[in-house]
N, C-alpha and C positions, 0 to 999 in steps of 0.2 A: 218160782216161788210157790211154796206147796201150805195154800192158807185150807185152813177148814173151814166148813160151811158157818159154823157157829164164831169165831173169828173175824168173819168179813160179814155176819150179818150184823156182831158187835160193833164194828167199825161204823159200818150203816146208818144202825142205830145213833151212835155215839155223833156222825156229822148231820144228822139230822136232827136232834137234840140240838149242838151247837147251830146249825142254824138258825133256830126259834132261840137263841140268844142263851143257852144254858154255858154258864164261862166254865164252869167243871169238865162238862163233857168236850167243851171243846181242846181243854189243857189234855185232857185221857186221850184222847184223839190223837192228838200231837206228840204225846210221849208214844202210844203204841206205834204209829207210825213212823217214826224216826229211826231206830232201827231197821226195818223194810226198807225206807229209804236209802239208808247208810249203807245196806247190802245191795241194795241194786245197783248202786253208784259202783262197789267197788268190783261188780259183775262186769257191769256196761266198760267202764274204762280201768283196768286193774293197775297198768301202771301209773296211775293218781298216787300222790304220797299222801297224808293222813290229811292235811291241812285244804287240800284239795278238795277232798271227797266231802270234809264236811264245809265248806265254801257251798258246794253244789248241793249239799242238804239244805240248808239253809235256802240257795238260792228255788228249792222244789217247795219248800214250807211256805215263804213268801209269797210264789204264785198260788198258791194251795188258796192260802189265806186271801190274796185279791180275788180266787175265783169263787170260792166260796158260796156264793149265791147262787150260781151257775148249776151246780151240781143240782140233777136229779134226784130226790131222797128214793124213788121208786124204783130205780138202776141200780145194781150192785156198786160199794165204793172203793173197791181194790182198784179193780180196772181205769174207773176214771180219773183215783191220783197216779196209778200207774204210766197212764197217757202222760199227767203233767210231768210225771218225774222223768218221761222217755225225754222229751221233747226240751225241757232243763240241761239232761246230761247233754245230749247231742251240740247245744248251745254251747255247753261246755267242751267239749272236745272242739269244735272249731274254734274257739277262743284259743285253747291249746297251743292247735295247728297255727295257725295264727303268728301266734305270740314266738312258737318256736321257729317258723320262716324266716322273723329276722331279729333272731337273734344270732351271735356270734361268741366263734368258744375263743377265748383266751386266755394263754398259758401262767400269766399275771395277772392278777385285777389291778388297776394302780390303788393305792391309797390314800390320794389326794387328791385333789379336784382343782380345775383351773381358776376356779375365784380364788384369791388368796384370804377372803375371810372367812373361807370356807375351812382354811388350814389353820385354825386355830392351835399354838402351842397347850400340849393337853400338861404340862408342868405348871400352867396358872393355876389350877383349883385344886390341886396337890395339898396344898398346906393348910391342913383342915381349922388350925388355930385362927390364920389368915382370913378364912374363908367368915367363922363365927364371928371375930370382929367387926369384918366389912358387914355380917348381917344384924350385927348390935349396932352396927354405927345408921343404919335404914332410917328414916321419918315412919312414925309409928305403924302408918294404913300399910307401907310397904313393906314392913318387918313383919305385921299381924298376917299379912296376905301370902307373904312367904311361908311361912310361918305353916301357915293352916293348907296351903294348895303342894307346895313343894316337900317340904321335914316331915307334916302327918299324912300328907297323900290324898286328899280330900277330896270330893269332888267338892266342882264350883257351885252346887246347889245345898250343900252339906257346909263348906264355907262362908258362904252368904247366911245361913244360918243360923249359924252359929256367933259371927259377928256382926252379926245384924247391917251389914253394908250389902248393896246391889251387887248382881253378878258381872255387870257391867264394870262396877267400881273396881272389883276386885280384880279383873282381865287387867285392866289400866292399873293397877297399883302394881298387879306383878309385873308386868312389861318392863316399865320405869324402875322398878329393883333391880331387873336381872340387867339394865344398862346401866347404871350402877354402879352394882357388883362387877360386874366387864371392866368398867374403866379403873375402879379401886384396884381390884386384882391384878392387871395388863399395866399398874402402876409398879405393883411388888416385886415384878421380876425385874 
């Protein structure tokens, strides 16, 4: 990595700035590094697919971020995220190694699974008319709760709200829906 002198002493600057708590410098920080990161990752281990490389970005920002105080502002700071992001990847590649040990190639995956209510017939929720009814037919908290977390996508703190009900309530009202809607639908066929 071929940084300039004026680059890494930006960088420097910038986590020493976020150290004395500036939230600016520390987001500048983090965007300029990110990239550098994302290129050493796909240096250090090339055959990472995309999703991989940035896992282990992530997972170098994180330690970044718990180490944070550690860092010397008087040392250069290329090198010393440099160390954390070695020592991430390498984590990463035995996780890899690992994971690829045991695992096993087969020439079918099955597509079912031994619970059998695991094999749910996927022809119940087919019938979208079916589907609205059983959701007109709810008690209001669990139609409202559907409604806002499952049809608009909501999150449950966006949810809560907006209907003015606990995040808690609204976990338990969907729950009790979608069993429910299970047994309405798993009636129609």
């Amino acid at each position: 990595m071929t940084e300039t002198p004026e680059k890494s002493q930006r960088l420097t600057d910038l986590m020493r700035f976020a150290q004395d708590g500036d939230g600016k410098a520390y987001f500048d920080l983090l965007r300029a590094v990110t990239p550098m990161l994302r290129a050493a990752a796909r240096r250090q281990y090339p055959v990472y697919n995309r999703q991989d490389v940035e896992d282990v970005v992530q997972d170098i920002l994180m330690s970044l971020h718990a180490a944070r105080a550690t860092y010397d502002p008087e040392r250069p700071f290329i090198p010393w995220l440099m160390g954390i992001a070695r020592n991430r990847i390498a984590d990463a590649v035995r996780r890899h190694a690992r994971r690829a040990a045991h695992e096993q190639i087969v020439e079918q995956v099955p597509e079912t699974l031994l619970d059998p209510g695991a094999n749910m017939s996927t022809d119940v929720y087919r019938d979208p008319e079916a589907l609205r009814r059983a959701i007109d037919g709810l008690p209001n908290q669990q139609r409202r709760a559907m409604e806002l977390l499952k049809l608009r996508e909501m999150s449950l703190k966006e949810a809560a709200a907006v209907s003015g009900t606990s995040v808690g309530a609204l976990k338990i009202a969907v729950h009790r829906a979608m069993g429910t809607l299970r047994e309405v639908l798993s009636k129609g066929t």
